[in-house]
C-alpha positions in Angstrom: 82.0 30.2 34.5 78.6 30.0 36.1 78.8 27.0 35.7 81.8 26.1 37.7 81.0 28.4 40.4 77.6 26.7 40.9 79.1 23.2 40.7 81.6 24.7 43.8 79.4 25.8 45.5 76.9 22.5 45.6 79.6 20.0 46.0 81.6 22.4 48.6 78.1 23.2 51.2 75.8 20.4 49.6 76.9 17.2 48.5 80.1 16.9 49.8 78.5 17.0 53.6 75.9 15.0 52.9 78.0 12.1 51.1 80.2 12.5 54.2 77.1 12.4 56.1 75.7 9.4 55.0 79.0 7.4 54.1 79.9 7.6 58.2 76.4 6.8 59.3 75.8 3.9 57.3 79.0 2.4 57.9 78.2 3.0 61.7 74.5 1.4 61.4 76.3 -1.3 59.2 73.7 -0.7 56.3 72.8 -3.2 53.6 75.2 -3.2 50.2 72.2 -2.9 48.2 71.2 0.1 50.4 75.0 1.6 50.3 75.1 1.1 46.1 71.9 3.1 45.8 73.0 6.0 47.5 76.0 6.4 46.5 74.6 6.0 43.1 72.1 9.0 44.0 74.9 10.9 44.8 76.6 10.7 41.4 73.7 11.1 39.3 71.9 13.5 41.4 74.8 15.7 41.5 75.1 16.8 37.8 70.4 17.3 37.8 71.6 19.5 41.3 73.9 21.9 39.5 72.0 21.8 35.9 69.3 23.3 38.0 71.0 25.9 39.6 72.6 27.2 36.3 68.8 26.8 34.9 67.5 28.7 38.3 70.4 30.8 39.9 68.4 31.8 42.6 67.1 28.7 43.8 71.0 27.5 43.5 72.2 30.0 46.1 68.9 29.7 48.3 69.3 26.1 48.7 72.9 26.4 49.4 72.4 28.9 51.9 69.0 27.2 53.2 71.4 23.9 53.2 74.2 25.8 55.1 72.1 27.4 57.6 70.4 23.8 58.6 66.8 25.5 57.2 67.1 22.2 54.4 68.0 18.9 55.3 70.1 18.4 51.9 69.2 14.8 51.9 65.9 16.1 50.8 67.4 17.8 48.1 69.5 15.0 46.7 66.5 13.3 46.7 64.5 15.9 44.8 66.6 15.0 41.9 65.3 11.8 41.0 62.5 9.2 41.8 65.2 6.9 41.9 66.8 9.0 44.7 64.1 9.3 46.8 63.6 6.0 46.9 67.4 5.5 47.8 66.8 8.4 50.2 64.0 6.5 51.9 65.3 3.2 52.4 68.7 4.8 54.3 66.3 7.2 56.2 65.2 4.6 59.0 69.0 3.8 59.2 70.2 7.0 60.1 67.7 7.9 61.9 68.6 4.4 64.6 70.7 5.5 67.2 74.6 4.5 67.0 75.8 1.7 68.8 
């Protein structure tokens, strides 16, 4: 039951608006395929190290989320905490989204 409540809660306030987030920004920025692949595949394996850590650590889960909510974390910076793989994914997109939209 924890569990499912912490995998709500992360995919409701954390990775759900920040796969939103970067799905509509790199299709505005027209971002590389390679780029686009690595993301998204950040996203689907970071997801399941994200709530595996807040079942581990129930306070971190509900501080992040809340940090997350409140605009305190960038939660790009914690999908990229999960994995080396996903910072690096992170990294790359970074200079994208940070280019202003045409």
């Amino acid at each position: 039951m924890i569990h499912d409540l912490f995998a709500w809660l992360l995919a409701t306030f954390v990775i759900g608006p920040v796969q939103a987030e970067l799905a509509t920004k790199m299709e505005a920025v027209k971002a590389p395929a390679a780029i686009i692949q690595q993301v998204q595949e950040c996203v689907v394996n970071g997801t399941p190290a994200l709530i595996a850590r807040a079942v581990e650590d129930p306070f971190w889960g509900i501080t992040t989320t809340i940090s997350v909510v409140a605009g305190l974390t960038d939660a790009k910076a914690v999908l990229a905490g999960t994995s080396p793989q996903c910072a690096t994914a992170i990294g790359a997109v970074k200079p994208l989204l940070d280019m202003p939209e045409a």
